[in-house]
N, C-alpha and C positions, 0 to 999 in steps of 0.2 A: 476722886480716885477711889477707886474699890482698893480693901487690902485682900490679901489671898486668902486670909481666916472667913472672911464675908463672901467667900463663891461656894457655894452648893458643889462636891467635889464628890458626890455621891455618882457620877460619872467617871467612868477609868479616862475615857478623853479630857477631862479637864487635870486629874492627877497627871497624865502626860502632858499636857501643855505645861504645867504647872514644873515638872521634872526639865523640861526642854528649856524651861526658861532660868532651870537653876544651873544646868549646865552650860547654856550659853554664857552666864555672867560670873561661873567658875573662868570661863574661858577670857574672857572681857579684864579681870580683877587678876589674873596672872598674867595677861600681856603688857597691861597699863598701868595695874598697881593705882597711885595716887594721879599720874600723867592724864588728869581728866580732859584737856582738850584735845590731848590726841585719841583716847579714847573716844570723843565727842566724832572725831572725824570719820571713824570707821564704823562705829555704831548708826551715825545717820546714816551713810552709805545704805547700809543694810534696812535703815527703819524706812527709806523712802522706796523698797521691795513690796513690801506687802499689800499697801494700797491701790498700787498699779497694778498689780496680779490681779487682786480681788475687782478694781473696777472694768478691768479689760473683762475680766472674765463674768462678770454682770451682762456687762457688752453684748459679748458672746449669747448670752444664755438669754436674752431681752430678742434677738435676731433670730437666732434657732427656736426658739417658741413662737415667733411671733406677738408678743405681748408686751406691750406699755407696764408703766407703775415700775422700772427699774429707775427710772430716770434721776431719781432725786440721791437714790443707794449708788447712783456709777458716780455722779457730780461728790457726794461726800467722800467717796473713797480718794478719786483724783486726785480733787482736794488737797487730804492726808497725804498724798502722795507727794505733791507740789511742797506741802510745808515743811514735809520732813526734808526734802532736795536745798530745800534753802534755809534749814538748820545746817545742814553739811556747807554750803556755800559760806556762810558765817563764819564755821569754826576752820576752815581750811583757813582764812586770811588772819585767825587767832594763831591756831598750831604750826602752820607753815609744817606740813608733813614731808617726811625726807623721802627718799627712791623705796626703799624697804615697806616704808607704810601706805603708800601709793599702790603699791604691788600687792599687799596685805587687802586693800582695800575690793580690786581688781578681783583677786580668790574671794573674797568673802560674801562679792557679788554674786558673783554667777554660780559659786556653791550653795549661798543660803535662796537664792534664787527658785535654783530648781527646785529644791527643799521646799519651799515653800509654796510654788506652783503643786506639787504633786498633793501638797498633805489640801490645800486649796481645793482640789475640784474633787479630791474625794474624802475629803475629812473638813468639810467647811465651817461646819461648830467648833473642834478642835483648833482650828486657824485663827480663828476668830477671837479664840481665849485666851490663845498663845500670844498674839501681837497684843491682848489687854494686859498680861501677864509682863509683857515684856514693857508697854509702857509706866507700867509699875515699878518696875525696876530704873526705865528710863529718871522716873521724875525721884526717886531715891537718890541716883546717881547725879544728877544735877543740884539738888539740896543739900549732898557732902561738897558739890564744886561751890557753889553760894557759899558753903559754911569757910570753906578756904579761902577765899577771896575777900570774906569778911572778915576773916583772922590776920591778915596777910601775908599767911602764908603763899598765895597767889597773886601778883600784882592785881591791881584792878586798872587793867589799860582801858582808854576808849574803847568804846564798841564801835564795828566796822560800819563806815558808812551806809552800806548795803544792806547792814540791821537798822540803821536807825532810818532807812526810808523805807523799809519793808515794814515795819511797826509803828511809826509814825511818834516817833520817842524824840525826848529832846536831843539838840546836837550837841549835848556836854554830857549824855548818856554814857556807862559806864560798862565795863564787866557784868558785873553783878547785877544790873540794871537785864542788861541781855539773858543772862541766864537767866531769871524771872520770867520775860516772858518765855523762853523756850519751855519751861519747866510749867504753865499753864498750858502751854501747847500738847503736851504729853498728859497732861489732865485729860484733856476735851480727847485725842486719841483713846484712851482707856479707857471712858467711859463708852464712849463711840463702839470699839472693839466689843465690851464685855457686853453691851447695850446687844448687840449682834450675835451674840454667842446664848445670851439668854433669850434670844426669839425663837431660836435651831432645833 
């Protein structure tokens, strides 16, 4: 995982991404406060966004050129996409989200959606930093849910079935056990992201 001191910011695009991704997690830290797995549910929501923008629109631009060599850049993004959709899958059968946060979830889509289509096809460096930025944050954000669950201040329940055969973890795997791998998964994101943003 890159920190933010380690990105070359000598670009006003990456100070923005860098600004967009602190006011995201203003916004994130005054909804949920310490309630990390309901934060977990809204946040994946939104982080399984940008992968599937980025590789449909790979797609796109692989067919309208006419040109190979997307191929391996539309499969990684997917990918991201697919993982981050069954981090949310996970954490819904943790948080069991009520009508409010459901709804919450719903606007947060199809606002940060288009948000992110628009800065996508014409600010794609800047996008690219932004979701490395944001998986930055991500994997912050799940090292204070670890530190709570080791404290016990958060129970450490099982982890949901659907985690332990999506990761292939013991079936007496735990919380914390789950949160680990999500919190490697947001590693390999972030590099990915910034990995891309440094080739732009």
């Amino acid at each position: 995982m890159r920190t933010h001191q380690k990105i070359n910011r000598e670009f006003i695009s990456d100070t923005f991404a860098l600004s967009m991704t602190r006011f995201f997690r203003f916004v994130a830290d005054t909804f949920f406060a310490k309630r990390y797995g309901h934060r977990a549910v809204v946040l994946e929501t939104v982080a399984g966004v940008p992968g599937m923008v980025a590789g449909v629109w790979m797609h796109f631009a692989s067919l309208r050129k006419m040109k190979t060599g997307y191929g391996a850049q539309i499969r990684e993004m997917l990918a991201e996409a697919e993982n981050e959709r069954m981090h949310l899958m996970f954490f819904i059968e943790i948080a069991k989200p009520n009508f409010f946060e459901r709804t919450l979830v719903l606007f947060s889509q199809v606002i940060f959606g288009l948000f992110y289509l628009f800065m996508y096809i014409f600010f794609t460096r800047t996008a690219h930093r932004m979701i490395g930025y944001f998986e930055d944050e991500a994997v912050k954000s799940y090292t204070e849910y670890l530190g709570m669950v080791e404290s016990g201040k958060v129970e450490n329940i099982p982890a949901p079935q659907l985690a332990i055969n999506y990761y292939g973890i013991g079936s007496d795997s735990k919380l914390s056990d789950l949160i680990r791998c999500v919190r490697a998964d947001e590693e390999n994101h972030s590099e990915t992201n910034h990995s891309y943003a440094d080739k732009l």
